[in-house]
Structure formats: C-alpha cells, structure tokens
C-alpha positions in Angstrom: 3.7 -18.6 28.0 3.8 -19.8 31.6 2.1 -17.6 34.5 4.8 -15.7 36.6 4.8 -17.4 40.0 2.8 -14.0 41.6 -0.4 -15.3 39.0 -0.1 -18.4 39.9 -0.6 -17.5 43.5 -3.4 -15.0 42.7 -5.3 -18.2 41.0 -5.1 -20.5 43.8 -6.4 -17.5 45.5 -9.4 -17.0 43.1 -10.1 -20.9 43.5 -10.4 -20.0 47.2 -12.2 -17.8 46.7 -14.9 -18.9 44.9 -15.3 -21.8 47.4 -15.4 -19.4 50.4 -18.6 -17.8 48.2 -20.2 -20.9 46.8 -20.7 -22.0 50.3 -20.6 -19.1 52.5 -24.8 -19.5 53.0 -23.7 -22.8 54.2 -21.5 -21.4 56.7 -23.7 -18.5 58.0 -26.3 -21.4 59.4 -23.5 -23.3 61.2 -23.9 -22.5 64.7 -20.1 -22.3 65.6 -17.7 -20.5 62.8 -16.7 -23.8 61.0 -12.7 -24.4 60.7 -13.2 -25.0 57.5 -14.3 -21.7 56.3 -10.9 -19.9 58.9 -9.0 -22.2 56.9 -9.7 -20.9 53.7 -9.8 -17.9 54.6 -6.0 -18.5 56.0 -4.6 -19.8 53.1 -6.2 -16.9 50.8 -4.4 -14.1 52.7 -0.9 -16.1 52.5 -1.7 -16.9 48.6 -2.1 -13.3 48.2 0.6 -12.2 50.5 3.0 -14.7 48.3 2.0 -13.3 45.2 2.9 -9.3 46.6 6.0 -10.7 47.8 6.7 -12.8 44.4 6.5 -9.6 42.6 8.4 -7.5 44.9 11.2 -10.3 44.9 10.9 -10.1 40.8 11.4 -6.4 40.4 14.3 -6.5 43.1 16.3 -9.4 41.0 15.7 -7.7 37.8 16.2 -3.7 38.6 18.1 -3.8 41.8 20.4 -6.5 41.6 23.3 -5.1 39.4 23.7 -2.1 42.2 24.5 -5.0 45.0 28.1 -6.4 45.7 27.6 -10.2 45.3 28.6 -10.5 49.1 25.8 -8.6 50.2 23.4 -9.7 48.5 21.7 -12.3 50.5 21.2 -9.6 52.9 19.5 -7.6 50.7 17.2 -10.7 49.8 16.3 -11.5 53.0 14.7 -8.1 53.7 12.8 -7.8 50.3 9.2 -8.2 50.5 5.6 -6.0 49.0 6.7 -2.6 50.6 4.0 -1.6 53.5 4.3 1.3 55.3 2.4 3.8 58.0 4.4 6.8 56.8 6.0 8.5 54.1 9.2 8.5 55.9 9.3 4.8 56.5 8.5 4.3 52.7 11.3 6.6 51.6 13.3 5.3 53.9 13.0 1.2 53.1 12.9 1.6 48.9 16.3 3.9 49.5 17.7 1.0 51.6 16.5 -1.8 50.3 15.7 -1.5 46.2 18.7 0.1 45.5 19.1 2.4 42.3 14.8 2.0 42.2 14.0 5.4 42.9 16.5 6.4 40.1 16.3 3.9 37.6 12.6 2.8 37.6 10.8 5.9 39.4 7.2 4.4 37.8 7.7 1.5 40.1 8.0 3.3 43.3 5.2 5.4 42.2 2.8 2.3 41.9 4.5 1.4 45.3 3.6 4.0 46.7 0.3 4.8 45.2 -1.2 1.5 47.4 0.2 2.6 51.0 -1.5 3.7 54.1 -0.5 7.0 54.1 -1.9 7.9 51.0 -5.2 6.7 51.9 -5.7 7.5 55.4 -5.3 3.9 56.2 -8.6 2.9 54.7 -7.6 1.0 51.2 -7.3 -2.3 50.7 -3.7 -3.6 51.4 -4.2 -1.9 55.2 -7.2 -4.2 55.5 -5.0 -7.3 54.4 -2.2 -6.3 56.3 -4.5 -6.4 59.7 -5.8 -9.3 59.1 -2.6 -11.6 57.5 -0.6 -10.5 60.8 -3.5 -11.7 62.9 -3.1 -14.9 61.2 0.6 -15.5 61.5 1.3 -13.6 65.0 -1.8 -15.3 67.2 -4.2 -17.8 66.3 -6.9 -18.0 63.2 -8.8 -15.5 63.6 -12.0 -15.2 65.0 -14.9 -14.0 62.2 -17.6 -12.7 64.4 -21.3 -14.3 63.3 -23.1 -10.8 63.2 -26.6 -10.6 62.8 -28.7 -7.3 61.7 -32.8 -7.5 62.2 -34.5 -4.3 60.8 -37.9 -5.3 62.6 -40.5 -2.9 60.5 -43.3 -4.1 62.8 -43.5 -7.1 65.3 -46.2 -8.3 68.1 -44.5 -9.6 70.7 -46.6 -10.8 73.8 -49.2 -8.0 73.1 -46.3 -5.5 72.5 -45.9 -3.8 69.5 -42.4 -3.3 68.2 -42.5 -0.6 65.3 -39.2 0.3 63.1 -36.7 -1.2 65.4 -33.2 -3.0 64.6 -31.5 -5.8 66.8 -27.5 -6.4 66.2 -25.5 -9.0 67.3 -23.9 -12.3 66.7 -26.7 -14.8 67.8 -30.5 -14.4 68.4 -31.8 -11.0 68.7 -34.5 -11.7 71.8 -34.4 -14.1 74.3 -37.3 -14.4 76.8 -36.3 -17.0 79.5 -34.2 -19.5 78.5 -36.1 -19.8 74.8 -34.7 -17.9 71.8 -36.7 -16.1 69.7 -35.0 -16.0 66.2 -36.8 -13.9 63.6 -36.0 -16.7 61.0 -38.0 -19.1 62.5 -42.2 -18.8 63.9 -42.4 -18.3 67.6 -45.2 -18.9 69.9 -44.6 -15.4 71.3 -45.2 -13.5 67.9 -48.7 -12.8 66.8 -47.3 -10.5 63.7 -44.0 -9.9 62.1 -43.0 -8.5 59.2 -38.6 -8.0 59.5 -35.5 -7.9 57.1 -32.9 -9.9 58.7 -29.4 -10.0 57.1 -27.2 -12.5 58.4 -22.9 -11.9 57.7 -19.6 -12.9 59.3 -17.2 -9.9 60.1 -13.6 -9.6 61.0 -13.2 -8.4 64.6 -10.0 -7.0 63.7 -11.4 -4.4 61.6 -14.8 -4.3 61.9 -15.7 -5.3 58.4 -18.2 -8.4 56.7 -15.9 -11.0 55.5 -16.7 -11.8 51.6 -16.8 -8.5 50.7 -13.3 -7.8 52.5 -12.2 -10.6 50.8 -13.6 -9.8 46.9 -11.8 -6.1 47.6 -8.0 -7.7 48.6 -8.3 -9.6 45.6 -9.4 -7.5 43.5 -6.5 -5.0 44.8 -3.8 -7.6 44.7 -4.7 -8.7 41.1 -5.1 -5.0 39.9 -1.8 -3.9 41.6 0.3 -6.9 40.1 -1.5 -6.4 36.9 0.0 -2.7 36.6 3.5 -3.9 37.6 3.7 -6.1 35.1 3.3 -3.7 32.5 6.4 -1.9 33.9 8.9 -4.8 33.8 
C-alpha cells in the first residue's frame, strides 16, 4: 500500500528532523546561526504544513465534494487548507463555509478539527507554535533562532571576587572584562575557581521557545493528528 501524500510529507519531515538533531551540537559552537541549520528548519515547517493541508484537501474531496455545484468548485478548492483559527466563531464559521455538509455528515472530523485549535488551548498547543513560526517564514525572511546561553555559576573566583549561586543569560559570553571574553567553557586567566553548569540552546524569538524541542512537539502533533484522521476516512 502506497503512503497517502500527507505521510509522505511527514517522512521527509522526520528525515529533517533527524538531521537537524544529529548535528544540532555542531551548530550550537558555530559562532553565527549557520544557514544551513534556518534552512532545514524552513523546509520542515512547509513539509509539515503540506502534509496538514494534504489531509485537509483529502477529507474535502472525499466528504465535501458531492455537496458543491461543479462550477463552484474550484472556488471552494482554492480556500481549503488545515483549518486554524483564534476563535470559536471563526472556526464555526469557515467549516460551515467551506467543508460543506462536514458538520452534518462527518461530525467526528470537525471534532478532531477542532480538538487542535487555539481556542481550546489558550493558544499554548502545538499547531499555535507552528502557525507563528511557518508565517514568519513565508511573510519576512528566515527567521532568526536566537543563540541563547544559560550559566548557573554555583561558585566562581573572579579577580578576588567570589561569585556564589548566580546565573548569566544571554546569547553570547556571559562576562566580558575589557575587550576579552570570559566564556565559562573555556579556562580564563581571570578565574582562580569555578565550578558552573552551562547549557547552551537556540530559541525562536518569535515565541520564546528552544528550537529542537519545538520542533520534536510539531512533529509529533502533526503525525498524531493525521494519524487520528486517517482512522475516520
């Protein structure tokens, strides 16, 4: 049995994936955010955001097409796409317009629909997330992944100062004293005694969260919500 076109979508985006991981500890020593690593990360969200759409386009043609004159149907088409909304209204309002004879016919699907939108979720699951960050892509440039860096310092001598249970944040070297960096990954000649955790992660601006682990949750959302519609039709 061949994969539906929405798996074979979510595969390429597992192949991405997986090379975004195997050499993400690669990335996070590059000074600059590499290209390469904004250009994976590119074509995951539209892999994903194809294979959403694939499925939506797939339940439209088999449940909603027999309630469409043929002359308005390419209409219809070109407005079909994974339903996202802010509101329950807007939802409502787009499956009654759009997947017509849905609500009635299939009401499991607009169920499922519905199950994964923002307003059931106060805007914190996993298709908002996507949603930010695929418009940033297509509407502006690639985005920016911000190189942040958290130093939990549980004690440090630095030029005869002790520094006890403190923690630096921010994209690039904690401390600098002149024009020298003083990067708790390396030794310095201006620490005597350091004993730190340092964690080291990129993060999408956009919303504030580290970038793998966004990126492991979409899939994992995408997959699990094409999965379960699947089962329906």
């Amino acid at each position: 049995m061949s994969l539906s076109d929405s798996q074979f979508m979510l595969q390429d985006a597992k192949q991405l994936l997986d090379e975004i991981e195997h050499s993400y500890k690669k990335y996070l020593a590059e000074e600059n955010i590499p290209r390469e690593l904004q250009n994976k990360i590119r074509n995951f969200l539209n892999n994903i955001e194809s294979a959403l759409d694939y499925k939506a386009f797939d339940i439209f043609s088999k449940c909603c097409v027999k309630n469409i004159p043929q002359e308005k149907l390419s209409g219809y088409e070109k407005r079909i796409n994974f339903p996202l909304k802010n509101s329950k209204k807007e939802f409502d309002k787009y499956i009654d317009t759009c997947y017509l004879g849905l609500r009635i016919e299939n009401p499991d699907i607009v169920l499922l629909f519905e199950k994964h939108q923002p307003f059931t979720s106060d805007g914190s699951n996993w298709l908002t997330r996507f949603n930010f960050l695929v418009n940033n892509n297509k509407h502006r440039t690639l985005m920016k992944q911000k190189r942040n860096q958290t130093s939990n310092v549980h004690h440090m001598k630095l030029l005869g100062a002790n520094f006890i249970g403190c923690t630096f944040e921010g994209p690039g070297t904690p401390i600098t004293i002149g024009d020298t960096p003083v990067n708790f990954f390396e030794q310095s000649p201006y620490i005597e005694n350091l004993s730190a955790t340092v964690y080291v992660d990129f993060i999408f601006p956009t919303i504030n969260k580290p970038a793998l682990p966004t990126l492991k949750e979409i899939y994992s959302g995408a997959t699990s919500v094409i999965n379960d519609l699947e089962q329906i039709i």
